[in-house]
N, C-alpha and C positions, 0 to 999 in steps of 0.2 A: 601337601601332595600325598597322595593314595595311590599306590600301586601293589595290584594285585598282580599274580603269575599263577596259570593253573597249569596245574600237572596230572597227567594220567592215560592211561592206556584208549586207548582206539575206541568210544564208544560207550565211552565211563556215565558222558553224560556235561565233557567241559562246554559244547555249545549253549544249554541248557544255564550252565551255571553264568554264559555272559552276558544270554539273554536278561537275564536278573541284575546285572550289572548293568546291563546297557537302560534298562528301566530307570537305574537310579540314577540316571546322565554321566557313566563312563564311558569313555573312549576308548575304542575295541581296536586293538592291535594286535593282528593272526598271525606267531609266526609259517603258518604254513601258506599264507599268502605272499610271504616274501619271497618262499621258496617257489611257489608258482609262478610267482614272477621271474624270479633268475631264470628258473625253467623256459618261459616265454622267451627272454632274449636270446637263450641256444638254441631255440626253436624245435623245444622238447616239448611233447603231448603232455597230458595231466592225467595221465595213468599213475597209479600206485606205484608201477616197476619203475617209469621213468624218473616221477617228482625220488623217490625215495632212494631212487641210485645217485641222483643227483645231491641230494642232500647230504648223503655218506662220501661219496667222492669229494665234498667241498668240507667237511669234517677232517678226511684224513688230509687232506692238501693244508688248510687254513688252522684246521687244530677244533676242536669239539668244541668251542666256543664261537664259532662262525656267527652262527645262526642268531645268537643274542647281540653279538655285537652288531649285525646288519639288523637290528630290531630299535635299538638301545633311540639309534636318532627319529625313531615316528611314535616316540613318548612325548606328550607336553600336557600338560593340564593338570587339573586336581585330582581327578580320579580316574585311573587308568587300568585297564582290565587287559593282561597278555597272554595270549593263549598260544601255549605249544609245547613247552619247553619239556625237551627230552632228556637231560640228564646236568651233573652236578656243576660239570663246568660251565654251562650256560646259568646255572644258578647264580654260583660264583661271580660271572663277568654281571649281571643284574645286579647281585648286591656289590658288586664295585663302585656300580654305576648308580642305583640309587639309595644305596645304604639302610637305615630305619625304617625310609618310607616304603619297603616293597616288606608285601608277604606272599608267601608263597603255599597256593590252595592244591589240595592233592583232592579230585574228584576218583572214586573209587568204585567197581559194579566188576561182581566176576565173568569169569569168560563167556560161560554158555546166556547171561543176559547181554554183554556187549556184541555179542558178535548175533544175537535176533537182533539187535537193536542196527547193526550197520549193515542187517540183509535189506530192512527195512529201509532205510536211511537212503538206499541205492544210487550216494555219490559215484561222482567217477572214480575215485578211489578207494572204493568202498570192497571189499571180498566177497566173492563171490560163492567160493565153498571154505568149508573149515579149516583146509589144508591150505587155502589161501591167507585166512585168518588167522591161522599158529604162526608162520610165516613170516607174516608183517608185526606180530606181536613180538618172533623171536629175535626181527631185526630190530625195531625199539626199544628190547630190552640189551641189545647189545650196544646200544647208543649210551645206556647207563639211564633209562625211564625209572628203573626199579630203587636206583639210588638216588633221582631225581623226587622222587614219591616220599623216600624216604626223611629227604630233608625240610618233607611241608611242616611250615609252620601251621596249618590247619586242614582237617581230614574229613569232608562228605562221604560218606555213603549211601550208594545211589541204587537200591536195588527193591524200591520200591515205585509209588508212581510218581509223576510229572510233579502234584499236588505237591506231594513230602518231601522233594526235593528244592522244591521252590520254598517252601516252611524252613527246611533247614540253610536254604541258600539267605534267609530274609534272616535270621537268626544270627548267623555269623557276621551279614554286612554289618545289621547292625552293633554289634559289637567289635567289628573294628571301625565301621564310620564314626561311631561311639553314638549313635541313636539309640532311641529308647525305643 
């Protein structure tokens, strides 16, 4: 079993990296779909303010590991690709839970390309101006993202095009799937 976890700021570029995964037959497990979904049963909108106050509010209640542990049971298979993960303790509760077999990918792109990238992108939770984007960066980075980043065992950087990223995303699987 393979399981990967990516890490990184708003826009880095981790959709990208699981499309690549998803090509190699990994099973995508979003942590921010889970959150949408608890969202959905308090019958909270998918606004940025909403999911993300929701998200913090079940952090401080449950403990900064919430969010992997409501993750941990929609892993199964051989190779698994988790996207979300904001900081150390959620790492932490991953490698409790799958030991050796998880690494953890930090996808990386500075600010002024992530935040063209999610005006672009024009999710619902996407920012809309820059002071919305420092904002939601400053509250991921208070979730402990930066320490989360810190702990990858493996580092993309993504500040060139689609091509170079997917070049470098093929580069790594294959050195952990152990392809040649």
């Amino acid at each position: 079993m393979k399981i990967l976890v990516t890490t990184g700021m708003p826009g880095s570029g981790k959709e990208e990296f699981l499309k690549c995964c998803e090509s190699r037959g990994a099973k995508i497990v979003r942590m921010g779909d889970i959150v949408r979904e608890k969202a959905g049963e308090f019958g909270l909108d998918s606004s940025d303010s909403s999911i993300g106050t929701l998200a913090n509010d079940e952090r401080k209640r449950y403990g900064m590991d919430i969010w992997a542990k409501r993750t941990i049971p929609y892993v199964g298979g051989d190779f698994v690709a988790i996207d979300g993960t904001r900081g150390p303790d959620e790492i932490r509760a991953f490698k409790h839970a799958f030991g050796d077999d998880l690494k953890v990918i930090a996808i990386h792109a500075c600010a002024n390309t992530r935040f063209a990238r999610l005006l672009v992108r024009g999710r619902g939770d996407s920012p809309m101006t820059r002071a919305e984007f420092d904002l939601r960066d400053r509250r991921e980075l208070d979730w402990g993202l930066g320490e989360a980043i810190a702990m990858a065992d493996h580092m993309i950087v993504n500040e060139s095009s689609l091509k170079d990223l997917k070049k470098n995303v093929d580069t790594l699987l294959n050195s952990i799937l152990g392809k040649k």
